[in-house]
N, C-alpha and C positions, 0 to 999 in steps of 0.2 A: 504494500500500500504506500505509493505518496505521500511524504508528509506536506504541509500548506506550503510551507520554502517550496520547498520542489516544484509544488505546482505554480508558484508565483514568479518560478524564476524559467519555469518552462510557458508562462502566458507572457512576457518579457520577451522572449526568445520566437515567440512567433507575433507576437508585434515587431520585429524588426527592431528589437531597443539593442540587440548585440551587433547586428550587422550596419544600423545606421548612425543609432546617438554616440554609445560608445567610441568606435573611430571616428567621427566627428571629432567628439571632443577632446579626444587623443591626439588626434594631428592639428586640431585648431588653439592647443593648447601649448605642445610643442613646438609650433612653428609663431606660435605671437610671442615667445617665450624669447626664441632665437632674436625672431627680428628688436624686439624690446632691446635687448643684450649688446647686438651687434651696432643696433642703429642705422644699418644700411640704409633707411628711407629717410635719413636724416633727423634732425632735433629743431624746434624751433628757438625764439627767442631768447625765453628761458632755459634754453640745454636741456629742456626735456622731451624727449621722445613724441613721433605724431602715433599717440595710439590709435586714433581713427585711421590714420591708413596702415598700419600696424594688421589692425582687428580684422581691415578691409580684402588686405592681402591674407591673413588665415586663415578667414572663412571662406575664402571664395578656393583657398588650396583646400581646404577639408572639405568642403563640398565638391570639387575634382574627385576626390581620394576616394568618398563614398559613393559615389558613383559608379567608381570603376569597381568592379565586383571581382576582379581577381587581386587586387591589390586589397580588400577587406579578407578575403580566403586568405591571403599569405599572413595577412598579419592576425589576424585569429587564431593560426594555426602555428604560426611561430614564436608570440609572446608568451605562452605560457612555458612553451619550453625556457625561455633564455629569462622567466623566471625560476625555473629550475634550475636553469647556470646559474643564477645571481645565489639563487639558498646552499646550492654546495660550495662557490666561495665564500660564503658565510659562516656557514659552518666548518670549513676549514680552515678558516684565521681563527673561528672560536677554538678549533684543536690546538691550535699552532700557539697561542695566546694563553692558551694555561702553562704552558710550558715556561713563560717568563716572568720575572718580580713584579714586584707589584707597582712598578714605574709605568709610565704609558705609553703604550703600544704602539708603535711605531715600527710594523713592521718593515719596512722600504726602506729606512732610512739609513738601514746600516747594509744592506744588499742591494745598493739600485738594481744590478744583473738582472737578480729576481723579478724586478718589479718589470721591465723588458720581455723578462720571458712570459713574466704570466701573461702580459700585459698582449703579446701575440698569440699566447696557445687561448686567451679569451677571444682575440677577434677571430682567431680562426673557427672557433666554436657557435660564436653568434653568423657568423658566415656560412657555414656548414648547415645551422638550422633554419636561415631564411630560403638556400638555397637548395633547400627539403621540402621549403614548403610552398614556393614559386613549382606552378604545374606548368607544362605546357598543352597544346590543345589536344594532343592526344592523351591528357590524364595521368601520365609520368610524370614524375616532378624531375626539376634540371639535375639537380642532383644524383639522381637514377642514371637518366641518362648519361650523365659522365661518367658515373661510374663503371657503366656496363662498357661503353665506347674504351675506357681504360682497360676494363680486365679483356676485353676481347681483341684489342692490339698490342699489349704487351707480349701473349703469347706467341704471336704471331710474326714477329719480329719488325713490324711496322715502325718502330722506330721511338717510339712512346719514351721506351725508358732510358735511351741515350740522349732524347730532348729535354728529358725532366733534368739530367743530370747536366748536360750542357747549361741551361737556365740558372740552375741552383748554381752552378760555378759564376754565372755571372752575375747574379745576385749576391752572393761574395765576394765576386771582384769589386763589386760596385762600393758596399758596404767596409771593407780593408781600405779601398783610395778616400772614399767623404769621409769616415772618422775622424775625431780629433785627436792628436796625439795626446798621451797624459804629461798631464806638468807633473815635475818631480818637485 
């Protein structure tokens, strides 16, 4: 049996309050946030910000957004996941964080490295899960698709995995020449 939540958040869900207000107000929230921040549409008099064209430019991008009914699927289908990334970094600083006195935590600050590395194995993770959850029209998501395109040319000798390694070498080169060197 249904408890009343369930069925209130299931008559929610066929009013369209998850596929329309929701991302609305997720992207028009987002993006008046940014523009606010950045100032790009400039400041008046006062130095302060035009939130009328601010507001003008949000809602008319969140109304875009919700519109387009594949870009509401992806991200439906992808925010809960990389709320799931967010609670296991969360709970892994909480692991990481009993481990030290009782001074404050600051993990980063004595390993930038670290904070590099996590800092890629995250966007590779939120990249992985958008790009799981972008279909294309034939109902595979891109993700699929690449991956199948990869396992089905590596063994084949198409060239796949001398190009990955070619790239990776030069996204090392690239990375060795811009460095800065350490000051001693």
């Amino acid at each position: 049996m249904a408890s009343p939540l369930e069925n209130s958040l299931n008559f929610l869900d066929d009013l369209g309050f998850f596929d329309v207000v929701l991302p609305f107000l997720l992207v028009f929230t987002i993006v008046f946030a940014v523009l606010e921040k950045t100032k790009i549409l400039g400041v008046d008099d006062d130095k302060k910000t035009k939130k009328n064209l601010n507001a003008i430019v949000a809602f008319s991008i969140a109304l875009f957004v919700v519109i387009t009914k594949q870009v509401v699927v992806t991200l439906r289908s992808s925010l809960p996941q990389i709320a799931l990334v967010l609670i296991v970094i969360v709970s892994l600083l909480l692991l990481v964080g009993s481990f030290f006195t009782t001074k404050e935590f600051d993990y980063f600050a004595d390993s930038k490295a670290w904070k590099g590395f996590l800092s890629i194995v995250i966007l590779v993770g939120v990249l992985l899960i958008f790009l799981g959850a972008v279909e294309t029209e034939g109902g595979d998501s891109f993700l699929r698709i690449t991956w199948d395109w990869i396992s089905e040319n590596i063994g084949t000798g198409a060239g796949a995995v001398s190009t990955i390694i070619i790239v990776g070498a030069l996204v090392a080169a690239i990375i060795f020449i811009v460095r800065e060197p350490k000051k001693e």
